[in-house]
Legacy VTK file of the C-alpha trace (Angstrom):
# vtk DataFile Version 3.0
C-alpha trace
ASCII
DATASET POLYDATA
POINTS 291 float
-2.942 8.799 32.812
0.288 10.067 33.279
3.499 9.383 31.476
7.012 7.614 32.747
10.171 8.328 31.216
13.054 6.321 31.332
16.418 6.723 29.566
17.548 3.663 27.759
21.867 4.362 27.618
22.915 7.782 26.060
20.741 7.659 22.965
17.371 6.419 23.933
14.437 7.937 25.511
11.386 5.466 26.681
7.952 6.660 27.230
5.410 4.557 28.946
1.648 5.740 28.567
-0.219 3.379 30.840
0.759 -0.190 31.889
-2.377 -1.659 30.463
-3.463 -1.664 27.076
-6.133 0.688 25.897
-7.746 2.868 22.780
-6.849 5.847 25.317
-3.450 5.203 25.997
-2.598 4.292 22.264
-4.635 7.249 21.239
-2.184 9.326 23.967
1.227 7.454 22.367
0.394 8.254 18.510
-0.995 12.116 19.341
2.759 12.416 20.679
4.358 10.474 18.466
2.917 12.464 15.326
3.256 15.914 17.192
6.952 14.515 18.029
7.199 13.780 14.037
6.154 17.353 12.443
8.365 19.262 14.615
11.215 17.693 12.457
13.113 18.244 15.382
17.173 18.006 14.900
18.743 15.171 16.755
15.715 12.958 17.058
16.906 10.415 15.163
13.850 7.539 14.804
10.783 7.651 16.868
9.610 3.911 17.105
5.376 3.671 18.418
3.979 0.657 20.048
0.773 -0.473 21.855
1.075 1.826 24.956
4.178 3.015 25.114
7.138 4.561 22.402
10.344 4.961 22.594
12.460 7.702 20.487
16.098 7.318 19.419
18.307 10.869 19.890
21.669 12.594 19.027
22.992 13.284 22.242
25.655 15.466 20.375
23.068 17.378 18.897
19.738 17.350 21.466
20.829 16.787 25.247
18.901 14.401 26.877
17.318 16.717 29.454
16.582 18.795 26.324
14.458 16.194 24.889
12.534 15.126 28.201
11.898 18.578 28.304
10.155 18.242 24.847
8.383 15.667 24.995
6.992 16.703 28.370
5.582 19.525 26.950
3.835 17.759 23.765
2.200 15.477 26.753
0.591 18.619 28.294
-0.539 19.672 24.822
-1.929 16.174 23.844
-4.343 16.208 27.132
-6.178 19.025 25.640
-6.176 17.581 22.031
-9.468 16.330 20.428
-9.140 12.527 20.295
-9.865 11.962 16.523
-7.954 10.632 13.531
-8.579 10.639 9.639
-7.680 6.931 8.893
-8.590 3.627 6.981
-11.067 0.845 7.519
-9.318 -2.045 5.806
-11.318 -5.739 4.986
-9.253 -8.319 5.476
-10.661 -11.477 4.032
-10.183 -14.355 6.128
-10.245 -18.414 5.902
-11.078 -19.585 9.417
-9.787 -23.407 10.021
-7.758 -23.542 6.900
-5.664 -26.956 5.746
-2.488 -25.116 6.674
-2.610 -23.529 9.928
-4.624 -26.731 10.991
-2.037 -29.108 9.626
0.978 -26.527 11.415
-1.104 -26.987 14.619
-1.529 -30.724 15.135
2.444 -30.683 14.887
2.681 -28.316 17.636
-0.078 -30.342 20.332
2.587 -31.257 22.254
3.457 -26.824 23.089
-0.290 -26.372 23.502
-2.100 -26.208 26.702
-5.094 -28.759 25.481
-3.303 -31.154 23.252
-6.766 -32.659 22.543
-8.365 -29.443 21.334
-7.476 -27.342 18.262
-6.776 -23.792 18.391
-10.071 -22.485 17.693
-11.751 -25.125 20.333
-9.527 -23.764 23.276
-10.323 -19.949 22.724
-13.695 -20.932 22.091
-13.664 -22.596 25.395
-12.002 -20.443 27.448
-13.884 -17.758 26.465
-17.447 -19.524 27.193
-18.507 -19.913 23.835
-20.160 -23.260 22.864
-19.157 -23.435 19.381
-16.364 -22.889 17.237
-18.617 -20.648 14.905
-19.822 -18.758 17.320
-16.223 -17.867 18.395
-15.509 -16.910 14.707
-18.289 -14.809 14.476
-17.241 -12.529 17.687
-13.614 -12.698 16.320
-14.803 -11.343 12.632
-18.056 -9.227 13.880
-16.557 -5.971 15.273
-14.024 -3.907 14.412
-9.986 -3.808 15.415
-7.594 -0.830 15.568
-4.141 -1.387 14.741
-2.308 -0.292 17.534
1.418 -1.269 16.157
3.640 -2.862 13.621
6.323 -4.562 14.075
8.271 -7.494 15.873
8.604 -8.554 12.408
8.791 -6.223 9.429
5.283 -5.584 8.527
3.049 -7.460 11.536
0.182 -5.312 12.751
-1.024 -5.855 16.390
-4.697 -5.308 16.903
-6.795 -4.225 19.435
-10.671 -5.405 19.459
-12.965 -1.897 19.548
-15.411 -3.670 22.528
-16.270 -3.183 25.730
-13.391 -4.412 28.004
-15.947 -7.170 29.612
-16.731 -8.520 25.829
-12.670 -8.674 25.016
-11.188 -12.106 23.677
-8.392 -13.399 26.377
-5.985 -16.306 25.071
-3.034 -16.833 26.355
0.283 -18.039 23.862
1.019 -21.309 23.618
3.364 -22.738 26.459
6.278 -23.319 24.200
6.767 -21.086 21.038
6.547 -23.475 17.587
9.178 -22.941 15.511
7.088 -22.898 12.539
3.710 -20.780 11.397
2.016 -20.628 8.336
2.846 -17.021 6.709
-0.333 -14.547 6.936
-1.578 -16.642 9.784
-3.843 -14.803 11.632
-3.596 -15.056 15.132
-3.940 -14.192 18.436
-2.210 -13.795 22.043
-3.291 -12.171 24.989
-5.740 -9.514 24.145
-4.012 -8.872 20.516
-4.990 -10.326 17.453
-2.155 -10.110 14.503
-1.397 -11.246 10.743
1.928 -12.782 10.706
3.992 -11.626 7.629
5.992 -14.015 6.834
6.583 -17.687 7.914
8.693 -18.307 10.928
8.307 -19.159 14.802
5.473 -18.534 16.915
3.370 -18.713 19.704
0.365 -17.258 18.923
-2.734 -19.043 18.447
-3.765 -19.535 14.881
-6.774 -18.975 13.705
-6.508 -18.712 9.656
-4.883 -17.814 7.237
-5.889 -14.189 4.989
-4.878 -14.091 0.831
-3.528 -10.551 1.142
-0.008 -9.864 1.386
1.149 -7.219 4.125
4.718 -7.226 3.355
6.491 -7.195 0.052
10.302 -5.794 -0.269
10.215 -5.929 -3.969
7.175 -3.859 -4.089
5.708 -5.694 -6.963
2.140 -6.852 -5.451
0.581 -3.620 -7.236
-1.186 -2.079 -3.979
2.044 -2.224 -2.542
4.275 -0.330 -5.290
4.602 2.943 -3.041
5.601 1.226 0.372
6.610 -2.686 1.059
4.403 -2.627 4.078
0.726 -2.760 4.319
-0.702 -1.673 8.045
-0.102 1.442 9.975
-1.081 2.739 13.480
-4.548 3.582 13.639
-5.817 1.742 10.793
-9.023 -0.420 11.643
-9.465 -3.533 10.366
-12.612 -5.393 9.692
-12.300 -9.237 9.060
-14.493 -11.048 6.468
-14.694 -14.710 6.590
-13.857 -16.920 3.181
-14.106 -20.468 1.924
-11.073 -21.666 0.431
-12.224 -21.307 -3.218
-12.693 -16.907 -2.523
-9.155 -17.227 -0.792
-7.791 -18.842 -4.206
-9.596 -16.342 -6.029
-8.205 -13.733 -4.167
-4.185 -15.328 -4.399
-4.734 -15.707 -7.919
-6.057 -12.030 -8.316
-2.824 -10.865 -5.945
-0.334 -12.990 -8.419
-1.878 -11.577 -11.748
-2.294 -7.562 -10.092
-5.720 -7.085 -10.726
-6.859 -7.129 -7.046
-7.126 -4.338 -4.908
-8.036 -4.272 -0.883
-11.475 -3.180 -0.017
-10.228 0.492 1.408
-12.228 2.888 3.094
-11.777 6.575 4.374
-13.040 7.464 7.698
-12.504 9.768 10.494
-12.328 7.911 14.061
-13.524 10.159 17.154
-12.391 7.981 20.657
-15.006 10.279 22.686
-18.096 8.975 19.989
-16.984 5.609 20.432
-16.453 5.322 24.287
-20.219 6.939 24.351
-21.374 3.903 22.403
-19.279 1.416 21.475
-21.987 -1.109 19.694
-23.506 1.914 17.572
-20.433 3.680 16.849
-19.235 0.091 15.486
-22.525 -0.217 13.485
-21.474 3.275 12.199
-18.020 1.689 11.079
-19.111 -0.979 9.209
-22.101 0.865 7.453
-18.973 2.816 5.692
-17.673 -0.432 4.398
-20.874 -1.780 3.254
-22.085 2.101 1.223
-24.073 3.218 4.186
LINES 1 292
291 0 1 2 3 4 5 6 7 8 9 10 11 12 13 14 15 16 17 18 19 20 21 22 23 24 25 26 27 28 29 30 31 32 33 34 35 36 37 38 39 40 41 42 43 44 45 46 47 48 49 50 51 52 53 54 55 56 57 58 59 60 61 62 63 64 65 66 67 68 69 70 71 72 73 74 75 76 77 78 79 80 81 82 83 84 85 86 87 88 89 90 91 92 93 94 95 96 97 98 99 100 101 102 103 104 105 106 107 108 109 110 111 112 113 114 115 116 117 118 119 120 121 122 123 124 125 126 127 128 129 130 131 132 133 134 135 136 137 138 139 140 141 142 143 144 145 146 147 148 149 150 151 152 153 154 155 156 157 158 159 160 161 162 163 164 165 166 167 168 169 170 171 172 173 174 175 176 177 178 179 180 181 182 183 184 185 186 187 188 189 190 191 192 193 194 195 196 197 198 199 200 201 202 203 204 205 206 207 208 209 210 211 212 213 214 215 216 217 218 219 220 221 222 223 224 225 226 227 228 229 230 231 232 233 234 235 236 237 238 239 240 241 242 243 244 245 246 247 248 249 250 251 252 253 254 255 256 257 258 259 260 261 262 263 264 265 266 267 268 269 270 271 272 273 274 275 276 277 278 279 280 281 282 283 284 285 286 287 288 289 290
């Protein structure tokens, strides 16, 4: 796995990891990125991570472009030799699967969709050979995801499924974007699931909806007074199903201030879990549940 560079104009320098997605490749791209970070490096301007790739914004008056190849180049050979490990989060993000709202959104959108006849759910359900609806939701909610980005919009996390590559959800976007989705809509295109943080167009599928809010400029949602967005690189997510009187439990707790995410520290080792995926998983979750 070797990087490309590219320069984008006089200020710009584009690093592509890998052309497919992957925990390596991501793992690669946020090494360099936070090794990129510390050096505090004058003339690096904004260093902007995504899925497999990042690209880092320069002073050319102050850092030549050949100088900064030249950097980065070097932090590439270092991160080879790097042990593939982070401290980060495991965050539960309650979920309410086939919600009124993101159902209602849908059937106003058949005409975009590829099986006007089917809901959301249904086609990935189908499409991934699953016979039921539930027994999609239950792969979708019973492993772990890492969040490999934020962004697009201020605040959406993409997220990567931590399974073997055979066992990965595929669903394509719809054919024609809707210019309307439900805000915290979880959904999914491609091999990405994401929480859309506020309402707007679309194409992802949509799968539910989650209580928690992931973006808040005015910082008053009280686990959100220190920084208006929610997700970061690396986190993993774990989502819990809810019926729709725990998700109005949970809004109301939100509104009044009293709730706070179920949080939990761990330290993430990409060597353990490409040994054995399933048990390293089972490791995960025993975190979140006191094991």
């Amino acid at each position: 796995m070797k990087n490309r560079y590219s320069f984008g104009g006089d200020e710009h320098l584009f690093v592509e990891v890998d052309e497919e997605m992957s925990l390596a490749a991501f793992f690669k791209a946020l090494s360099m990125t936070e090794t990129l970070k510390s050096m505090s490096l004058d003339g690096v301007v904004e260093i902007c991570p995504a899925n497999a790739s990042f690209q880092i914004k320069f002073n050319p008056d102050v850092i030549s472009p050949d100088e900064i190849l030249a950097v980065m180049k070097d932090i590439e050979k270092a991160a080879s030799e790097d042990e593939k490990a982070i401290d980060t989060r495991i965050i539960e993000v309650p979920v309410f699967y086939q919600d009124p709202w993101t159902q209602e959104t849908l059937m106003r959108f058949r005409e975009r969709h590829q099986t006007p006849d089917k809901t959301d759910l249904e086609f990935a359900a189908q499409i991934n050979g699953y016979d039921s609806v539930d027994a999609f939701i239950d792969a979708h909610c019973g492993s772990p995801w890492f969040v490999t980005m934020v962004g697009f919009v201020s605040g959406l996390p993409f997220m990567y499924q931590m399974v073997e590559r055979d066992k990965q959800i595929q669903v394509p976007k719809y054919l024609r974007p809707r210019t309307d989705t439900p805000k915290h809509t979880v959904g999914y295109g491609g091999c990405f699931s994401c929480i859309y943080s506020v309402r707007g167009a679309g194409g992802y599928q949509m799968f539910g909806v989650t209580p928690l809010t992931i973006f808040d400029p005015s910082q008053k949602i009280s686990y959100l007074n220190d920084f208006m967005v929610f997700f970061k690189p690396g986190d993993i997510i774990k989502y819990v199903p809810v019926d729709h009187a725990e998700f109005d439990r949970i809004t109301a707790a939100i509104e009044d201030g009293t709730y706070q995410p179920n949080i939990h520290s761990v330290r993430f080792s990409l060597d353990e879990f490409e040994a054995d995926m399933p048990a390293y998983n089972r490791s995960l979750l025993e975190v979140c549940h006191g094991g």
